[in-house]
C-alpha positions as CSV (number, residue, x, y, z in Angstrom):
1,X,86.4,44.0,39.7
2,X,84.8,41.6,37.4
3,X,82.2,42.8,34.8
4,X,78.4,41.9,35.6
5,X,77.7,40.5,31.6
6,X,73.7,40.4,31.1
7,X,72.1,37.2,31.6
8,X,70.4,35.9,28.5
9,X,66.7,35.5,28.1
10,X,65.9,32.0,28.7
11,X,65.2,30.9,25.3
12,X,61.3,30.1,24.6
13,X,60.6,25.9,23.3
14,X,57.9,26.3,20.2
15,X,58.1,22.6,20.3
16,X,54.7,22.5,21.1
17,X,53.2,25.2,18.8
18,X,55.0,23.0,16.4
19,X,53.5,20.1,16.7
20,X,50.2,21.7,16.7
21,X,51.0,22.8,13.4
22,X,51.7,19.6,12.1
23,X,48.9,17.9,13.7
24,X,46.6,20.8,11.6
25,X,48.2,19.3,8.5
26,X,48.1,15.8,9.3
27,X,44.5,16.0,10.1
28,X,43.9,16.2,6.0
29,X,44.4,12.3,5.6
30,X,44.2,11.2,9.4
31,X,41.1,12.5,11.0
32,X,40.9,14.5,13.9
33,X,44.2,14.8,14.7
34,X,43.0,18.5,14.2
35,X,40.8,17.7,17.5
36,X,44.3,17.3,19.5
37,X,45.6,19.9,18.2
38,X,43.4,22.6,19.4
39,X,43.0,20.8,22.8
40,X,46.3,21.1,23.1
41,X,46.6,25.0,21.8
42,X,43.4,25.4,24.5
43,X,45.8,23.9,27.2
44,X,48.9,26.0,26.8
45,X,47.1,29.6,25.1
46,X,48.3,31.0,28.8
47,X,51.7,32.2,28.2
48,X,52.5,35.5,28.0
49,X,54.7,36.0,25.7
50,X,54.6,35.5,21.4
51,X,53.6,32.1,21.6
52,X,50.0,33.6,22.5
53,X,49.5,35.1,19.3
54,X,50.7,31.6,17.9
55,X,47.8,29.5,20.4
56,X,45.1,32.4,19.4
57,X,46.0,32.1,15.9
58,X,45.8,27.9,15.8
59,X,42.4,28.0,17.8
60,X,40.8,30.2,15.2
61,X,42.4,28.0,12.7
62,X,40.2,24.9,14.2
63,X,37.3,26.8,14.3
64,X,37.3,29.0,10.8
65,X,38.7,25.6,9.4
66,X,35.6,23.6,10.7
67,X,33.4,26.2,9.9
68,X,34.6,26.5,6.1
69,X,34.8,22.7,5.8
70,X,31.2,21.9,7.1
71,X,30.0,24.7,4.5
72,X,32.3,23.3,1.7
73,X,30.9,19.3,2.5
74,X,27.2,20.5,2.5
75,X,27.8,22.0,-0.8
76,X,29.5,19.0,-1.9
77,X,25.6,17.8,-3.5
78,X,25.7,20.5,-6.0
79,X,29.2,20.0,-6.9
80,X,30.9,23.7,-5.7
81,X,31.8,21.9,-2.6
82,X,34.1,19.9,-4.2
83,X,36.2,23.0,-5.4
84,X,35.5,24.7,-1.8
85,X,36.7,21.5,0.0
86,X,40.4,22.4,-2.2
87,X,40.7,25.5,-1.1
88,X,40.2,25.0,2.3
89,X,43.1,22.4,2.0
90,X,45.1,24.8,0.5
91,X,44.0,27.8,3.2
92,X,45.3,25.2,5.7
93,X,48.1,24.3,4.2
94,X,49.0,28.3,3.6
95,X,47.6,29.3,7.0
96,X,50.0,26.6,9.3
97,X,53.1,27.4,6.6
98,X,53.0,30.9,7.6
99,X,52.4,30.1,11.4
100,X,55.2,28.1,11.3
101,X,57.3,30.2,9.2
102,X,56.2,32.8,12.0
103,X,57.2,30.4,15.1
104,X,60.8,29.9,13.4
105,X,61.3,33.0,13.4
106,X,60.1,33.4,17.1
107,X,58.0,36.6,16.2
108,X,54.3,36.6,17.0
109,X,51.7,36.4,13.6
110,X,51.0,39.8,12.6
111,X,47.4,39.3,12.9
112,X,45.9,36.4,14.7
113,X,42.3,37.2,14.0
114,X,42.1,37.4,10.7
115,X,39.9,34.5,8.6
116,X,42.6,34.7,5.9
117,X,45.9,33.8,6.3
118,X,46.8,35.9,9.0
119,X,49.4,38.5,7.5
C-alpha cells in the first residue's frame, strides 16, 4: 500500500507586492509611480491570506505618505519643510525596506496600521 505524502501548500507569488514596493521607492525621483502602485495594491488587497496585511499596509503607506508630504511641501516656505520633506524620504525608504524584508520572509507585517514603520 503506498503512503498518501501531504501535498504541499501551493506556494504564494509576492511578485506583485514586490513591485509595489519598488514603485513606492521609485516614485522619489519619477513621479507618481506611487499612483500605480496603490492602484495596483487597491486591485489585488482581496486575498486572504498574508499578502493582505502587505496590500493594507502599502495603501496606508500612499495615503500617510501623501499626507506627510503635502504637510512637509507647505512648510517648505518657512524652511522646516525642507527637513520634513527628508524624513519622509527616509520613512519611505524605512517603511517599504521592512515591508519587503517582511514579504521575503512570507510573514504578514506585524502591524499594518501603524503611521510609523509598521513594527
Amino acid at each position: 500500500m503506498e503512503e498518501l505524502q501531504p501535498t504541499p501548500e501551493n506556494p504564494v507569488s509576492t511578485t506583485i507586492p514586490s513591485i509595489i514596493y519598488v514603485l513606492y521607492l521609485l516614485n522619489i525621483v519619477i513621479p507618481f509611480t506611487g499612483l500605480v502602485a496603490v492602484i495596483m495594491a487597491y486591485v489585488n488587497k482581496g486575498e486572504s491570506n498574508f499578502l493582505q496585511s502587505h496590500y493594507q499596509f502599502q495603501i496606508r503607506t500612499f495615503w500617510i505618505g501623501l499626507l506627510y508630504g503635502v504637510i512637509a511641501v507647505l512648510l517648505t516656505t518657512v524652511l522646516i519643510g525642507w527637513v520634513l520633506l527628508l524624513l519622509f524620504v527616509i520613512w519611505l525608504i524605512v517603511r517599504c525596506a521592512i515591508g519587503l524584508k517582511h514579504l521575503g520572509k512570507q510573514q504578514e507585517v506585524p502591524n499594518p496600521t501603524s503611521w510609523g514603520f509598521g513594527s
